[in-house]
C-alpha positions in Angstrom: -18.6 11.3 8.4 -22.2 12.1 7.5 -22.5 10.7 4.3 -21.6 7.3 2.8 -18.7 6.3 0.5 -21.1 5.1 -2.1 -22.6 8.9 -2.0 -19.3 10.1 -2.2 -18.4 7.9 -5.4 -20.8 9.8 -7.3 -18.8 13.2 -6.5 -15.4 11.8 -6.6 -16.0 10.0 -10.1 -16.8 13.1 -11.5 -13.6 14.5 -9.9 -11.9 11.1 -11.7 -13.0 12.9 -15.0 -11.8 16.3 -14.7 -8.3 14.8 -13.5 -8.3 12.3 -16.5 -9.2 15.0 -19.1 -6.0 15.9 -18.6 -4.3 14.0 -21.0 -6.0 12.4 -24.0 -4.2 9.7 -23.2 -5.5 9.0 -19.6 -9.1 10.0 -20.9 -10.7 6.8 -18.8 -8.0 5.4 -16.7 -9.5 6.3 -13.3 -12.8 5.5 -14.4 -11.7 1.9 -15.5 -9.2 1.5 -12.6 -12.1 2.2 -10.1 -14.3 -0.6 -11.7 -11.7 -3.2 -11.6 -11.3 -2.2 -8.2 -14.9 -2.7 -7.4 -14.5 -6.3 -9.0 -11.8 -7.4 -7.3 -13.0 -6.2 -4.0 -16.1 -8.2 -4.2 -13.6 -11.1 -5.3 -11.9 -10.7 -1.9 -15.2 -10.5 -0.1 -14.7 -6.9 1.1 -17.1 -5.3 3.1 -19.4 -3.2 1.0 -18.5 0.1 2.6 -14.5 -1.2 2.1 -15.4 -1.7 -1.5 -16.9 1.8 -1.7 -13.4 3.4 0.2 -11.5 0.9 -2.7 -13.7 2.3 -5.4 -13.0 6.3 -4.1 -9.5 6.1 -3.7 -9.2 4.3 -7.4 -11.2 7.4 -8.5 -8.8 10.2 -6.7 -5.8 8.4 -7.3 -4.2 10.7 -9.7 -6.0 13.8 -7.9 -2.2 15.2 -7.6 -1.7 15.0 -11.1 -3.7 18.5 -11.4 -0.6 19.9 -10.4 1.7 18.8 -12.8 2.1 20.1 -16.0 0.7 18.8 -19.3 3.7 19.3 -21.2 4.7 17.0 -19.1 1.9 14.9 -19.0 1.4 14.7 -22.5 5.3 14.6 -23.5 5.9 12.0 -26.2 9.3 11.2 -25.9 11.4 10.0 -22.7 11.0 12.3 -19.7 14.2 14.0 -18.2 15.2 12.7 -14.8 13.5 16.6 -13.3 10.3 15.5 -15.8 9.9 12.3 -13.8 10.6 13.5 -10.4 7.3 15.9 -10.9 5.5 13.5 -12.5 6.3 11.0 -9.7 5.6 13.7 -7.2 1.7 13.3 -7.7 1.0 10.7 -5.8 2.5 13.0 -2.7 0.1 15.9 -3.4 -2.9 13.0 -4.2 -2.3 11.7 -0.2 -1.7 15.6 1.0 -4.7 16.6 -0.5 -7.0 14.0 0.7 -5.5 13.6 4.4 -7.2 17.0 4.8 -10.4 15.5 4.3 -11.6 13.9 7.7 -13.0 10.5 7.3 -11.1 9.6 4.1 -7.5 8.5 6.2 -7.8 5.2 4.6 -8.9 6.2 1.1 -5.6 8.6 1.7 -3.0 6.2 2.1 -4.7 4.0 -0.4 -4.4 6.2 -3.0 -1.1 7.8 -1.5 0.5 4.5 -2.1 -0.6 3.4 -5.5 3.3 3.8 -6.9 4.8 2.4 -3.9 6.1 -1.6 -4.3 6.7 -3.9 -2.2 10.5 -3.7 -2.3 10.6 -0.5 -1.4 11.3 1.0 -4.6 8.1 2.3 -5.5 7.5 6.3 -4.4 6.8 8.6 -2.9 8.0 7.1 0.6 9.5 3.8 -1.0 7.6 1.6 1.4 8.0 -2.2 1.8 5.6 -4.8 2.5 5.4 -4.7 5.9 4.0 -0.7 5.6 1.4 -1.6 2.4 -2.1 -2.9 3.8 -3.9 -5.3 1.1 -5.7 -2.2 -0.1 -2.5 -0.3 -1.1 -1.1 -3.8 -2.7 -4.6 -4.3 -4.9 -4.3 -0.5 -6.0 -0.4 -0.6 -7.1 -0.5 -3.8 -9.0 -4.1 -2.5 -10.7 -3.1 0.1 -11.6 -0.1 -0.6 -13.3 -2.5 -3.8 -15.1 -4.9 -0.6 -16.4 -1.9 1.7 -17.2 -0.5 -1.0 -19.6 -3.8 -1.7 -21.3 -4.3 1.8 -22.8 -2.5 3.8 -25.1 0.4 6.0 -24.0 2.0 8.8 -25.8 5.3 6.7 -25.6 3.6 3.2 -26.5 0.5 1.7 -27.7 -2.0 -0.5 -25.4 -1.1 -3.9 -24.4 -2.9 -7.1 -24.2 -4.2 -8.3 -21.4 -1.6 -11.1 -21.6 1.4 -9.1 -22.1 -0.1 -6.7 -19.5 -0.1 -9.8 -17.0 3.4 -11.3 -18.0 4.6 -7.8 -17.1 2.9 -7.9 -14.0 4.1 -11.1 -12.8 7.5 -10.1 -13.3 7.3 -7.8 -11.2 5.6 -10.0 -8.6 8.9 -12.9 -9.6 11.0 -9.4 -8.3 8.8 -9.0 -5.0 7.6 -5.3 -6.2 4.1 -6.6 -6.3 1.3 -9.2 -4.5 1.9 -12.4 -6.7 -2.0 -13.3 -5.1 -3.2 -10.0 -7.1 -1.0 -10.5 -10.0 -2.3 -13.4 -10.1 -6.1 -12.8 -9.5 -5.8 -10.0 -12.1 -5.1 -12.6 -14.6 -7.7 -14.8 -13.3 -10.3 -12.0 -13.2 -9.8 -9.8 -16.4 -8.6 -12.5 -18.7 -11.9 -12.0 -20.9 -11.7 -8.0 -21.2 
């Protein structure tokens, strides 16, 4: 690779825009998930150039959601069960798209992975703990934290603390990293 991730940050978060502008809803989600992520990798003591591959794949995380539909996207009621299983098909085409891109294998399954949980119930490959590196865990469970604090066309924002209650359930039910749920509490409690 002949360039640094911390170059490539200033491509991919304009790429983070274009995929949020989307949805009115999502107008800043990668944007703010990427900055979290940068904050929580220097928590862990990540190298810097780790931090950088954190702070890409946060930014290209929904990269697959240019192929779903805004209808979809943007639908304000419940989704059908064929609704979902596009929607949910995004993080598939995020992975496929960026495995092309030599250089960015980790940033791939990073990003590839931010639906997946720890039980194995997440998608698109429902892979368990034992297949989800540190990275992959921090992305899921931060993801999920910045998803709940912003509006939805189905809900409005939560607070930080009912964001965090939710995620530590789903820590309790082994889907997610109770060290990150429990750092994200620690770390954002003042936004």
């Amino acid at each position: 690779m002949d360039y640094s991730y911390q170059d490539l940050h200033k491509i991919t978060a304009i790429f983070s825009e274009i995929i949020d502008s989307k949805s009115k809803y999502t107008r800043h989600h990668s944007q703010q998930l990427s900055e979290k992520a940068s904050i929580i990798a220097e928590h862990y003591g990540f190298s810097e150039e780790k931090r950088q591959q954190l702070i890409v794949a946060a930014d290209l995380h929904d990269l697959g959601k240019l192929a779903i539909s805004n209808s979809i996207l943007n639908k304000p009621g419940r989704l059908t069960k064929p609704e979902y299983q596009k929607v949910k098909a995004h993080s598939f085409y995020t992975r496929k798209a960026l495995e092309q891109i030599e250089g960015l294998e980790e940033v791939a399954r990073w990003a590839g992975n931010h639906h997946e949980k720890n039980d194995g119930s997440g998608y698109p490959k429902g892979l368990k703990e034992e297949k989800l590196d540190f990275p992959s865990q921090i992305l899921a469970a931060l993801d999920i934290y910045q998803a709940l604090r912003e509006k939805r066309p189905y809900r409005n924002c939560l607070s930080h603390q009912e964001a965090v209650e939710i995620l530590n359930r789903m820590a309790g039910e082994g889907k997610l990293n109770v060290r990150v749920s429990k750092d994200i509490d620690k770390i954002f409690k003042s936004n």
